[in-house]
C-alpha positions, 0 to 999 in steps of 0.5 A: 775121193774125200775118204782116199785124201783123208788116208792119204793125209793120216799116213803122211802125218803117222810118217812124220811122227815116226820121224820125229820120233827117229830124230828125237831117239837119235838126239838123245843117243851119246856118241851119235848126235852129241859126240865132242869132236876130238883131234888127236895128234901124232903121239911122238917121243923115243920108242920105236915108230911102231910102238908110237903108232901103237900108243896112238892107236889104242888112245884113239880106240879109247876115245871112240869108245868113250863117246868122243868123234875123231877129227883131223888135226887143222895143223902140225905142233912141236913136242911139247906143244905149246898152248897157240899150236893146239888152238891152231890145231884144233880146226872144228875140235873141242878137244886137242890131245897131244902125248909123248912117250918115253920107254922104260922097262915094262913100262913108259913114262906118259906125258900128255897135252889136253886142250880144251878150246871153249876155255882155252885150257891146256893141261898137262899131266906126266904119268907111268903106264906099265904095258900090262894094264897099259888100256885101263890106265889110258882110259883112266886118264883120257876121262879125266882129262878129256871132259869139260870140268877139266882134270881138277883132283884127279891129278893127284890119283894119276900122278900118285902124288899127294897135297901137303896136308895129306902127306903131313898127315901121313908123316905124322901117323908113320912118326907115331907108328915107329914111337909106339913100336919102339915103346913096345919093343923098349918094354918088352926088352926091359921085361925080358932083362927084368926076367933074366936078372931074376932067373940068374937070382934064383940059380945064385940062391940055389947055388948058395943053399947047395952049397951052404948044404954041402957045408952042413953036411961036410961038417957033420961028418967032420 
């Protein structure tokens, strides 16, 4: 009887330990017990209904993937939300995303809301997608908007824009590019005038000896 209630107990314990070993894998794994809740809202804007539903789609696919869970929007907001409408939105998410598109050929023009609630962080980001590389480019921005850190320098990758050190620094480069490339092109002209003038020297003086041979020849026979 003692031996049966010691095997019973070791089994019991084994259990437990896989649990736990269960439990702890599954904490450890992103996206399962450790995903941020997001609510994504509607995205809204003047392409067609179904092109909007498309963009919605695709950026809730991305999410997922991402590691991110998807929650139900606690509320509705206008376009452009203000930051007071995503907090009412948010319910039990981290995150708020909101977006608007506006079409253009091959391409649309992105404008896209991430509330951050912890922080009480809105930011705002307005950016091209050309269709054909239309998931890369939303991936790009929702990982750098859709993080605790915030958007921070990757505002100026996605927008193309650039700080005013950096595009001083590039007006500067250009400025001296085209002075070195007018410099050379002053001097190679300069060179090519130099050479014309000698070769019109060289045939004048030809010229002037033939004909001073003529002359010689004309009077010797005179």
């Amino acid at each position: 009887m003692y031996e049966k209630h010691v095997a019973f107990v070791r089994i019991v314990n084994a259990r437990w330990r896989l649990l736990w070993v269960a439990v702890l894998a599954i904490g450890l794994l992103p996206g399962v017990a450790r995903a941020d809740a997001v609510a994504l809202l509607s995205v809204d804007g003047r392409a067609a209904p179904e092109r909007l539903e498309e963009v919605e789609s695709t950026m809730g696919a991305i999410l997922r993937e991402q590691g991110h869970r998807l929650v139900s929007p606690a509320a509705d907001v206008s376009h452009p939300p203000s930051s007071a409408e995503m907090e009412a939105a948010a319910g039990s998410a981290l995150y708020v995303v909101a977006a608007e598109v506006e079409p253009l050929r091959g391409q649309y023009r992105l404008h896209i809301h991430v509330y951050y609630r912890p922080a009480g962080r809105m930011e705002d980001l307005v950016v091209t997608v050309l269709e054909a590389e239309e998931r890369e480019r939303l991936a790009d921005i929702l990982a750098s908007m859709v993080r605790r850190e915030g958007i921070g320098e990757d505002a100026l990758r996605l927008t193309g824009e650039e700080d005013p050190d950096e595009a001083a620094r590039r007006a500067e480069e250009e400025r001296l590019r085209r002075e070195e490339e007018e410099r050379r092109a002053r001097e190679e002209s300069e060179a090519a005038q130099r050479e014309e003038e000698e070769r019109l020297r060289a045939e004048d003086a030809e010229a002037a000896r033939i004909e001073e041979e003529e002359a010689a020849r004309r009077a010797a026979e005179a």
